[in-house]
Structures are given as structure tokens and as C-alpha cells.
C-alpha positions in Angstrom: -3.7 6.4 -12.3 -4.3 9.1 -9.7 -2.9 9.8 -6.1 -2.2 12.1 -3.3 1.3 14.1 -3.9 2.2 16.0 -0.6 3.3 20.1 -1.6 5.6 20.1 1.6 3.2 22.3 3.2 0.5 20.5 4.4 -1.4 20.5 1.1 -2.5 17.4 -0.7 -2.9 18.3 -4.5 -4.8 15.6 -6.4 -3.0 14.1 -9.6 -3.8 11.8 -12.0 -1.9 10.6 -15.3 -3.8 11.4 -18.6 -3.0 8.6 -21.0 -4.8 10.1 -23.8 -2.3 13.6 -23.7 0.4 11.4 -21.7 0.7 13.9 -19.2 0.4 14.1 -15.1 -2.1 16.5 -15.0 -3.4 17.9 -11.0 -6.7 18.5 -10.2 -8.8 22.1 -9.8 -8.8 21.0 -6.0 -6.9 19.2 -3.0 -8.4 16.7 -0.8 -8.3 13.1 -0.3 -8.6 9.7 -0.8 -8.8 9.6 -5.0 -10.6 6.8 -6.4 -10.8 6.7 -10.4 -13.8 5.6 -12.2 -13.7 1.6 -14.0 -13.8 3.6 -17.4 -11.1 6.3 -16.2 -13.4 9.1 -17.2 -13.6 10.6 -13.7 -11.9 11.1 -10.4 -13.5 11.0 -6.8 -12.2 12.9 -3.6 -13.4 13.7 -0.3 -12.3 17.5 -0.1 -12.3 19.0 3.7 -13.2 17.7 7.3 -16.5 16.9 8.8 -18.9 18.6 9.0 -18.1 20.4 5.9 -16.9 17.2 3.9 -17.4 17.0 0.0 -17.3 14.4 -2.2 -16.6 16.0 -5.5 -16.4 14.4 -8.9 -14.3 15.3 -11.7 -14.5 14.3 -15.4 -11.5 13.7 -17.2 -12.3 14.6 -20.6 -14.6 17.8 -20.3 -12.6 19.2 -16.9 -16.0 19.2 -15.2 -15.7 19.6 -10.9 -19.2 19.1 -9.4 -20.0 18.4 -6.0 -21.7 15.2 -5.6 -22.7 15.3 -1.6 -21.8 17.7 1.3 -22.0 17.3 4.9 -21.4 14.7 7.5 -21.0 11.4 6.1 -19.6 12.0 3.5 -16.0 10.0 3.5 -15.4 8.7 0.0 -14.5 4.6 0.4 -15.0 3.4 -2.8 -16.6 3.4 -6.4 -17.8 0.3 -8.6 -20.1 -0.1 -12.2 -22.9 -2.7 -12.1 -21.6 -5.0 -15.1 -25.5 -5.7 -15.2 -27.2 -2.2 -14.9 -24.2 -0.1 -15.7 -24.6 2.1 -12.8 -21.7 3.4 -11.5 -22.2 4.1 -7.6 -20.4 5.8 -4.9 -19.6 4.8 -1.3 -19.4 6.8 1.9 -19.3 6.4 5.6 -19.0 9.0 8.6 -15.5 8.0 8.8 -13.8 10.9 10.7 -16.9 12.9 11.7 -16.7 12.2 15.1 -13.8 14.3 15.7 -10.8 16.1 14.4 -8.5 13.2 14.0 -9.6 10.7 11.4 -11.3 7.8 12.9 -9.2 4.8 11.8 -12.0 2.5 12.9 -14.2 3.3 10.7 -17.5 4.8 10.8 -21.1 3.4 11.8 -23.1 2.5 8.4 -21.9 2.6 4.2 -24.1 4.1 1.7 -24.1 4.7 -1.8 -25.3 6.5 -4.6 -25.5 6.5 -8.5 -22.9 9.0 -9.8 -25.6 10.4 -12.0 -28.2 10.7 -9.2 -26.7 11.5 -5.3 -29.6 12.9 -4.2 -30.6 8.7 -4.5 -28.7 7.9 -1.3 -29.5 4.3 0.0 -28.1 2.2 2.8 -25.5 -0.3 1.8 -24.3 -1.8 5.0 -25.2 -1.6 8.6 -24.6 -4.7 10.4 -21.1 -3.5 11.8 -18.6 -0.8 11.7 -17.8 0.6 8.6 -13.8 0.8 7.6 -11.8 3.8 6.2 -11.4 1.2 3.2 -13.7 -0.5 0.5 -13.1 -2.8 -2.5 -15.1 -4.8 -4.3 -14.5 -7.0 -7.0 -15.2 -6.8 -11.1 -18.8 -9.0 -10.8 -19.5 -7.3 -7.5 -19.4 -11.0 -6.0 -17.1 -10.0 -3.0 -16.3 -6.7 -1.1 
């Protein structure tokens, strides 16, 4: 399990419940929008605004943070494992890039990368506007 726990301040700290220790444990960062991995060995966020926007990754069981893609376009939506090829791929859109305030609507196209290789960026979806929100389900069958 991991969610956003407001601080009272304006902060959003990142937690996540550690079955293995059975602790809450918080993340080295704040930011947003927390996705957990199928296998629970890593948490996603999207730390920051546009155009300084990070997805960052971190790995439950070493305590590993790396930055998986900066910049514009960079709003976290969603992750999913390929039960074929295994690949577990990230999601993003330009949700909220246009301005300040976040853009409920959605940004223009989704992409998506393998965790292991973000510098692999492809297009996933253009044909409309993109929403703040992605799912899809176990087989990858419907999103």
C-alpha cells in the first residue's frame, strides 16, 4: 500500500506500508501521485511542477531513489508488467504543464517506458486527450 499523507503544511510526504518489516515507512522524498509496482518492489511519484517535473523510482528492498525522466511531460499516470514479456512500463502525459494549476483535463498524448530503460520512451496514445488517470487491467486487455 502507498499514499499521499498531508504534513499540515502544504507538504505531501510519500508513505508506503512494508509488509515484510510491518511498518509505515515514508519515502526519501515528497511528491505525488504514488503508484506501486505489480510485485510491490518499488514505488513511482511525480516530484515537482512542470517544467521541472520528475518521475522518480524507488526500490523497496535496497532503498534505492533514481530519477527515471525529467522535464515536461513527465506526469506519472500509471504502471503495468507485460504477463508476456515481463516488462514493467511507465506512463506519462503533459498533464499540468500548461500552467500552474494542474490541468484536470488531461494532457495531449501518453507515453511509456520500460522501468529498466527510460531513455526507450515510445508513444502510447494519441488519438485524444490524455487524463490525469490510467488503469489497465492484469492481461493488459482493457485500459
Amino acid at each position: 500500500v502507498v499514499w499521499n499523507q498531508g504534513t499540515g503544511e502544504g507538504d505531501m510526504r510519500l508513505k508506503f506500508f512494508d509488509t515484510k518489516i510491518g511498518k509505515i515507512l515514508e519515502l526519501p522524498f515528497a511528491g505525488s501521485a504514488p503508484l506501486i509496482s505489480v510485485d510491490g518492489k518499488r514505488v513511482f511519484a511525480s516530484v515537482g511542477k512542470a517544467p521541472d517535473r520528475i518521475v522518480k523510482m524507488y526500490e523497496t528492498e535496497t532503498r534505492k531513489v533514481t530519477d527515471l525522466a525529467r522535464g515536461p511531460g513527465n506526469n506519472l499516470l500509471a504502471t503495468w508488467r507485460d504477463p508476456k514479456t515481463k516488462i514493467d512500463w511507465v506512463y506519462v502525459n503533459s498533464s499540468g504543464d500548461k500552467n500552474e494549476k494542474w490541468d484536470f483535463a488531461g494532457g495531449e498524448a501518453i507515453y511509456r517506458f520500460p522501468v529498466n530503460r527510460p531513455q526507450a520512451r515510445e508513444l502510447f496514445w494519441d488519438r485524444t486527450s490524455s487524463h490525469i488517470y490510467l488503469m489497465f487491467s492484469a492481461d493488459g486487455t482493457r485500459a
